[in-house]
N, C-alpha and C positions, 0 to 999 in steps of 0.2 A: 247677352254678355257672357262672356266665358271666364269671368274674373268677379265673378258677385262676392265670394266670400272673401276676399281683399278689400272690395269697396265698403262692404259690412261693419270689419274692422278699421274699415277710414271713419267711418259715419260715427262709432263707438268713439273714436281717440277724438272726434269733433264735439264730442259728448251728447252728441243723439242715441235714440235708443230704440228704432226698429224693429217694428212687430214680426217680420220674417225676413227671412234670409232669402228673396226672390230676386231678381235680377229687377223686375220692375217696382217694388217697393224700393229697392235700393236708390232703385235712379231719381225717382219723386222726392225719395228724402235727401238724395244729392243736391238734386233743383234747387227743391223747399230751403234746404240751408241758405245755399249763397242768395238766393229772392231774400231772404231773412235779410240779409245781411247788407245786401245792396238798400233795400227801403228803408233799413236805418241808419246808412250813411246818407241816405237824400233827408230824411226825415231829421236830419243834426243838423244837415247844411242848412235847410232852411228855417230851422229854428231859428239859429245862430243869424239869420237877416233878418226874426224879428215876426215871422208868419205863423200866426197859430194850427194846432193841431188838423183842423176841419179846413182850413184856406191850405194847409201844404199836400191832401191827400190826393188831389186832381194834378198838382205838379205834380207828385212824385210818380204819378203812374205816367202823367207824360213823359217825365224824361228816366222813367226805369230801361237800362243800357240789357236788352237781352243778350245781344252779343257779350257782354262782359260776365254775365252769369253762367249760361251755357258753357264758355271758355274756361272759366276755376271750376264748373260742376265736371266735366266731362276731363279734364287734366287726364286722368288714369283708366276710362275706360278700356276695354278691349272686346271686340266682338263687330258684329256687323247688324247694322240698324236702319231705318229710319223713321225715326221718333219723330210724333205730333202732339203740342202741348199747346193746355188751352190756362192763361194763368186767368184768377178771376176778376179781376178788374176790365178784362175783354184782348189784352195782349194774346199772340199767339204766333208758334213757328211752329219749323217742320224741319228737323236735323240730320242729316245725313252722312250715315259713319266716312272717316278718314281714307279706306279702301275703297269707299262704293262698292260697300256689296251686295246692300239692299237697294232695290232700285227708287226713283222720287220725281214726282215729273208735276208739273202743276202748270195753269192756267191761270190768267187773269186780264180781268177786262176793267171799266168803270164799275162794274155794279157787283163781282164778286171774284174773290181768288179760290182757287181747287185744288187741290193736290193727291194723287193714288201715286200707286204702285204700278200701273200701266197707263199707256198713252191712248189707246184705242180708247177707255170706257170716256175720257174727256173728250177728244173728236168727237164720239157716239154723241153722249147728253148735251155739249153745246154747239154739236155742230160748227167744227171749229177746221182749219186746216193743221196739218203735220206741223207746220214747222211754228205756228203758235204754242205752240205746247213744249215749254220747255224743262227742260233735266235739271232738277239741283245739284250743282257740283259736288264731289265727292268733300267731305271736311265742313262745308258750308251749311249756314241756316237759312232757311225762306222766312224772314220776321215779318209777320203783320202784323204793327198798333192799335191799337183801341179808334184812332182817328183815320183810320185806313190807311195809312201809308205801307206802303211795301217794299221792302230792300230783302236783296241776297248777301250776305255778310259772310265771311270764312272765319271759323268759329277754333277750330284742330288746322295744326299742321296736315298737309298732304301725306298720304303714305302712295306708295305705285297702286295706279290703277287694277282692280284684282275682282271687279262685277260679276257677280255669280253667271255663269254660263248654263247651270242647271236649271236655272230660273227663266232661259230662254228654251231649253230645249221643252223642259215639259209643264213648269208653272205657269208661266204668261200665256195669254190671248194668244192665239195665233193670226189674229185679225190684225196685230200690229203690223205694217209694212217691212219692217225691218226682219222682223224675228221671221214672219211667214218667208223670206226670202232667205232668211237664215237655216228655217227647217229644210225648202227644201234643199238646198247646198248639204246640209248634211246625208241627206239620200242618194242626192249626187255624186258625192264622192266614196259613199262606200258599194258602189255598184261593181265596180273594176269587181274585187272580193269576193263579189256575190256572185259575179261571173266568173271566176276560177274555182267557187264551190259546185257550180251547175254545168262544170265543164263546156262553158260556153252555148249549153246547147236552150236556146230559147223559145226554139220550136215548142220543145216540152214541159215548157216551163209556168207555171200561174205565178202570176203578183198577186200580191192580197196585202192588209195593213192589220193592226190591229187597235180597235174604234176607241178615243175619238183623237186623242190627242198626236197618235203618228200619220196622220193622215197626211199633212203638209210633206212632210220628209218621205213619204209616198209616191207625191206628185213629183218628188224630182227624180228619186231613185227610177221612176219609169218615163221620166225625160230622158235618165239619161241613156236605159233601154234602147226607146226610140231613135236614141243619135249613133247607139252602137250598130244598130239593125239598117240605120239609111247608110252608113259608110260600108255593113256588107254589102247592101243590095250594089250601094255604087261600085262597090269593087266587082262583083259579080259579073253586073252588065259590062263594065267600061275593058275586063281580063275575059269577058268568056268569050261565047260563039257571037261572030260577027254577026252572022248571022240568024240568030236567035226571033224566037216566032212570037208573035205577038201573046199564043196562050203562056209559050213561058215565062215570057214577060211581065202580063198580069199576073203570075204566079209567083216571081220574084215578089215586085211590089204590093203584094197583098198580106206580107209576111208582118206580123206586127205583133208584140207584146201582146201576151194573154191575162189580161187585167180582170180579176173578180172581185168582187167583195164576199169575202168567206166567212169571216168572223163577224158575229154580229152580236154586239151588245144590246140584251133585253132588258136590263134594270139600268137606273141610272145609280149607281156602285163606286165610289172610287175605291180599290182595292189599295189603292197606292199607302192610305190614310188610315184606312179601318184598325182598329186596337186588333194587338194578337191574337188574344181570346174568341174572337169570329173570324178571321180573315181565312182560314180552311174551311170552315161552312162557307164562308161566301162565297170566294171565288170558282167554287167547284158548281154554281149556279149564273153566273154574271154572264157566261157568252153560249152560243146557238150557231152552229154551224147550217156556212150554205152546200148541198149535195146537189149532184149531177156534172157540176163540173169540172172535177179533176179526173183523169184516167189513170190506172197504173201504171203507164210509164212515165208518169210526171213527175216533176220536181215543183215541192209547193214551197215557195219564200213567201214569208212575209215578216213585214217590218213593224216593229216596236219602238217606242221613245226611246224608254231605258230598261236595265233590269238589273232590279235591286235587290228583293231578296230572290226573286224566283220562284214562289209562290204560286200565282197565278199562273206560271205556264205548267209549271207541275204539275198540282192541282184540276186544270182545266183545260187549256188552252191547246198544249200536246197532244191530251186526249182525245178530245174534239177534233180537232186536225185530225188525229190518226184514225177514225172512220171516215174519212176520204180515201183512206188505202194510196198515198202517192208513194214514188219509189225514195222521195226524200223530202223530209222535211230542214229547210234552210230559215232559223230563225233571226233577224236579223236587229241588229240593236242601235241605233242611230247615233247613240252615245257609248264610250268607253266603259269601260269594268269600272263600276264603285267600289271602289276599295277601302276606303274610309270613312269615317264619321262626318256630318258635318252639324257644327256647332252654333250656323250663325242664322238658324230661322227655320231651315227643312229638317222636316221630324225623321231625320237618319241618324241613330244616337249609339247601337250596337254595333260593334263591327263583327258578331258568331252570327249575326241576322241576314247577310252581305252574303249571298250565291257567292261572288268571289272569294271570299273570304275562307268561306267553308272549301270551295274546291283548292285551293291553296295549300291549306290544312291535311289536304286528301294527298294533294302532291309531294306534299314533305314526308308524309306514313313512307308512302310509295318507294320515297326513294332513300330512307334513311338519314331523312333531314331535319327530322323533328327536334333535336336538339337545338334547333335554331328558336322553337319557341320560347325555351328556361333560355336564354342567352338575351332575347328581346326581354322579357320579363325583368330579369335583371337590372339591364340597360335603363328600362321605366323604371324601374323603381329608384334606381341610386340619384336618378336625373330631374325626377319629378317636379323639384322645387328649383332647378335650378333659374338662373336668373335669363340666361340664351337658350332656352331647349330647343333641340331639334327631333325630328319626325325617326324615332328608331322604329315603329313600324314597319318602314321601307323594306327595312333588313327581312322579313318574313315573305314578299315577293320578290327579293333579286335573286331567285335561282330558278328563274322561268321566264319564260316569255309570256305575250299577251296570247298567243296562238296555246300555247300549251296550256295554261290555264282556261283558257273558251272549251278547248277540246274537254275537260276535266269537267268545264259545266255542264256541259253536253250529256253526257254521264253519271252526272248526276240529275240532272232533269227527266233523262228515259229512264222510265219504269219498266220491269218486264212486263207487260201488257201490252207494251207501244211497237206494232211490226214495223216500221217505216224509221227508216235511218233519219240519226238530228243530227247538226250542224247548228253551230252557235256561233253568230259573228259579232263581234261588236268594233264600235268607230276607232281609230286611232285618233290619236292625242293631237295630231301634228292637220289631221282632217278636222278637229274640233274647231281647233284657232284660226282654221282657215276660213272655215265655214262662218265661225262666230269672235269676228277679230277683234271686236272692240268690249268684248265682258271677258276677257282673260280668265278668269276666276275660276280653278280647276281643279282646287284641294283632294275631293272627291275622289277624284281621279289619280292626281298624279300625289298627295302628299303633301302638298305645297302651299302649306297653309300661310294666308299671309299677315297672320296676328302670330304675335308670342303666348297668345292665350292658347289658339287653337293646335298650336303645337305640344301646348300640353293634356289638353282635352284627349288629343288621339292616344298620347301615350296611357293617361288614364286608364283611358276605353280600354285599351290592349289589357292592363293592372287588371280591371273587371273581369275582362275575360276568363284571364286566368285564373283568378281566384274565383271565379264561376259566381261572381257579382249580379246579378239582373238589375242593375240599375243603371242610368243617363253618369255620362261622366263630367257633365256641366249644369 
């Protein structure tokens, strides 16, 4: 929730009195009330026909309306969720915020309902097909009763669909059919890029990934390799010499993407996760490079999920690479520059923690545009409460490109120790949605939060910054 201390002070003017101020305390004691209040309208009604206290306690839980609690509980929320609730009598649902931004998918047969956050681990455990498994609608709840009954009910108004996208590129399974077709599309389409960073020249070029999660986004970026090299070769044979000899022939068609696995992760690590406090010991240990095959005249790409603070390749990954001695390192980033916080479940809460962020930062020194920082600042602060905020953040990248700012990362990632030239690529916005058309959700990235809560959250963050705050701005 990005709005906890509002609902705090609903809870207080309700005349509750809330042990903390947590987003999930808040919501239990949101429940708790209107449950309060619905069993003692059932528990009037049937007085009033005459049924004592012990004969009315099995109706009331039969006919407790969860859709009508949820609906007065949830009125004011803001954020992105999907909440599962077990009341004690044996009722129970499963909520899913107005946006869909958290995902919800569940199963059900005669003998039991399921519900996670992905669709694969349900196919996995009950061996079930795709299209059994379905999605809780964005606004709606999956209610199960005490006497097994199961209904989907819509609980909140719809808000636009707005499904986290970052939750397909690096959270989820990639065993889900969907997303695995979704990563690789994302490789897919930033390959053109990749071939105007390597001057087209392929011959000298290694592919490699970095393990485990961009591996999918891998497989397509050297599909798409492959289809760029069979429409040389075709041009080749179909424009060259008519007469062309068999050895040169097998030498055209022998010509194929130089695929390695280079990086190699030793520990099972997530660096993405790890508290600040270790994540420069760690990751300066996490991967082991493979030797022997790159040569000096090569160009070594390889692709990543995302990259968020930049960390890890600083730290490690650069490095490592750069005892290979290639003539370039091209890093390539499946997903677009994080640019912002996000407030609705992934532990991204700083925006001075954000490689982009910081190069941005670097590009304003640069160019005498650092007054744009005290001018945002500002902006956050007089607007903070207001009742429509919008994203003045923005203002601190609109005097760059997405290419100018890569290049800035770049530069900031080499170290002097690093001899081999970097190259920082990341996806565009317009390849995201293409790639992954049906989770819109792209805050992150572009700003464009699609709560009023989380439009305040950013400005916050920015507040924090500058007052050199180390704290969550939600």
């Amino acid at each position: 929730m990005t709005n906890s201390s509002e609902l705090l002070q609903e809870l207080i003017e309700l005349g509750q009195h809330p042990k903390e101020n947590t987003d999930t305390v808040t919501i239990m004691e949101k429940i708790g009330h209107f449950l309060d209040d619905e069993v003692l309208d059932l528990y009037h009604k049937f007085k009033q026909k005459g049924i004592s206290k012990k004969d009315a306690s099995p109706l009331i839980a039969k006919e407790l309306n969860i859709q009508k609690i949820l609906k007065r509980a949830s009125k004011n929320w803001d954020g992105g969720y999907a909440m599962a609730g077990l009341i004690g009598h044996g009722d129970a649902f499963i909520l899913r915020d107005p946006s869909g931004i958290r995902p919800a998918y569940y199963y059900q047969d005669d003998e039991v309902v399921v519900v996670a956050s992905e669709r694969p681990v349900i196919q996995t455990v009950f061996d079930v097909e795709i299209d059994e498994v379905k999605e809780i609608e964005r606004a709606h709840a999956l209610i199960i009763k005490k006497d097994g009954t199961v209904k989907v009910e819509q609980v909140m108004d719809q808000l636009p669909n707005k499904a986290c996208s970052f939750e397909r590129i690096y959270f989820s399974r990639g065993s889900d059919a969907s997303i695995y077709e979704e990563r690789k599309n994302l490789g897919k389409l930033i390959f053109p890029k990749v071939l105007h960073h390597i001057d087209y020249d392929i011959t000298n070029t290694v592919f490699s990934y970095i393990p485990n999660t961009a591996e999918t986004s891998f497989f397509g970026m050297t599909e798409a390799a492959e289809e760029y090299l069979n429409k040389y070769k075709l041009d080749v044979i179909l424009n060259g010499n008519k007469n062309i000899s068999a050895k040169k022939l097998t030498e055209i068609l022998s010509v194929r993407p130089r695929i390695e696995k280079i990086a190699i992760k030793d520990a099972k690590l997530r660096t993405f996760i790890a508290d600040d406090n270790s994540r420069d010991d760690l990751v300066a240990h996490v991967y082991d490079v493979t030797y022997g095959v790159v040569k000096p005249t090569d160009n070594l790409v390889i692709i990543d999920d995302s990259i968020v603070r930049g960390t890890t390749l600083k730290k490690s990954i650069i490095k490592i690479l750069d005892r290979l001695n290639p003539k370039k390192i091209v890093v390539v980033s499946s997903a677009p520059q994080i640019r912002y916080p996000d407030c609705y479940g992934i532990d991204m809460a700083r925006l001075e923690e954000f490689i982009a962020f910081k190069a941005t930062l670097e590009l304003l020194k640069d160019t005498n545009q650092y007054h744009i920082i005290d001018e945002v600042y500002k902006l956050c602060k007089a607007n903070i409460d207001t009742i429509n905020p919008e994203n003045y953040v923005k203002k601190v990248y609109e005097p760059f490109t997405a290419d100018q700012i890569s290049a800035k990362i770049a530069e900031l990632l080499k170290t002097d120790n690093i001899n081999s030239k970097l190259k920082i690529i990341f996806q565009s916005i317009d390849n995201l949605h293409e790639a992954i058309p049906n989770n819109p959700g792209d805050w992150y990235f572009t700003g464009n939060y699609p709560t009023k809560g989380g439009m305040r959250v950013v400005n916050k963050a920015f507040m924090n910054f500058y007052e050199g705050k180390k704290e969550r701005a939600y």
